[in-house]
N, C-alpha and C positions, 0 to 999 in steps of 0.2 A: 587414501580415502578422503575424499570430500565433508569438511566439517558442516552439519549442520546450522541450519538457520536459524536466528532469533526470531521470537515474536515480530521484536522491531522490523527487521529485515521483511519478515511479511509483509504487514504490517504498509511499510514504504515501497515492499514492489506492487501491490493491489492498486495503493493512492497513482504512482506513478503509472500504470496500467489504466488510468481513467483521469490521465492528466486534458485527452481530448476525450468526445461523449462516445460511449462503448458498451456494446452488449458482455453478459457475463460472459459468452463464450470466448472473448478476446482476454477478458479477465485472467480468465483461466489459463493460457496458455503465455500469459506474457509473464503471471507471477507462478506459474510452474506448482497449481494444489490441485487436487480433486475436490471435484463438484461440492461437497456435503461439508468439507471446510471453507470453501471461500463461499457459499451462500452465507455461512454464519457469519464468516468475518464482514462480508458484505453489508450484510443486515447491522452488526454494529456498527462500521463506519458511518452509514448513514445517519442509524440512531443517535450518533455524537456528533453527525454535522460536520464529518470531516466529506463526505458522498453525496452531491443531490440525486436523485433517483428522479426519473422522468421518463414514465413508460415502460419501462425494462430496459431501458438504456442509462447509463452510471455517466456521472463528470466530476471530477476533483471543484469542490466549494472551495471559494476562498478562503476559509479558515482551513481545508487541505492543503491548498497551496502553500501555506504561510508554515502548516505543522512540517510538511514534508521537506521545504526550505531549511526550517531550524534542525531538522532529523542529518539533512544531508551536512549541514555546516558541523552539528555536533559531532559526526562519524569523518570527518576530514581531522578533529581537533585530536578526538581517541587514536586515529589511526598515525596520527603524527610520532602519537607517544608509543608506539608502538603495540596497543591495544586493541581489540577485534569485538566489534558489536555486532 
């Protein structure tokens, strides 16, 4: 059985799903949720400025870039140690 996702993991496959500009529906299917969970999650990335919203079309902000950058170096350092985030 396939273990479960973190938050995190969310989290960084949404930001990575709007690393170029992209409707929710692309959203959806690249970080693998239903509608009604990644509208929320959507709506807070933006609210903290990790998402610029333009139209109804999403883009990772710079400050995404940078979070999802430090996300991915972090989960290279964990997984070294043989740890799973």
């Amino acid at each position: 059985m396939k273990p479960y996702r973190t938050n995190m993991s969310i989290v960084a496959d949404m930001l990575e799903a709007t690393r170029k500009r992209t409707g929710i529906t692309t959203i959806l299917q690249k970080a693998n949720l239903p509608h009604n969970r990644a509208i929320k999650l959507i709506r807070d990335l933006v609210k903290s400025g990790l998402v610029i919203e333009d139209e109804g079309q999403y883009n990772l902000s710079p400050t995404g870039l940078t979070f999802l950058a430090e996300h991915n170096r972090y989960k290279a350092v964990a997984e070294s140690f043989g740890l799973r985030l």
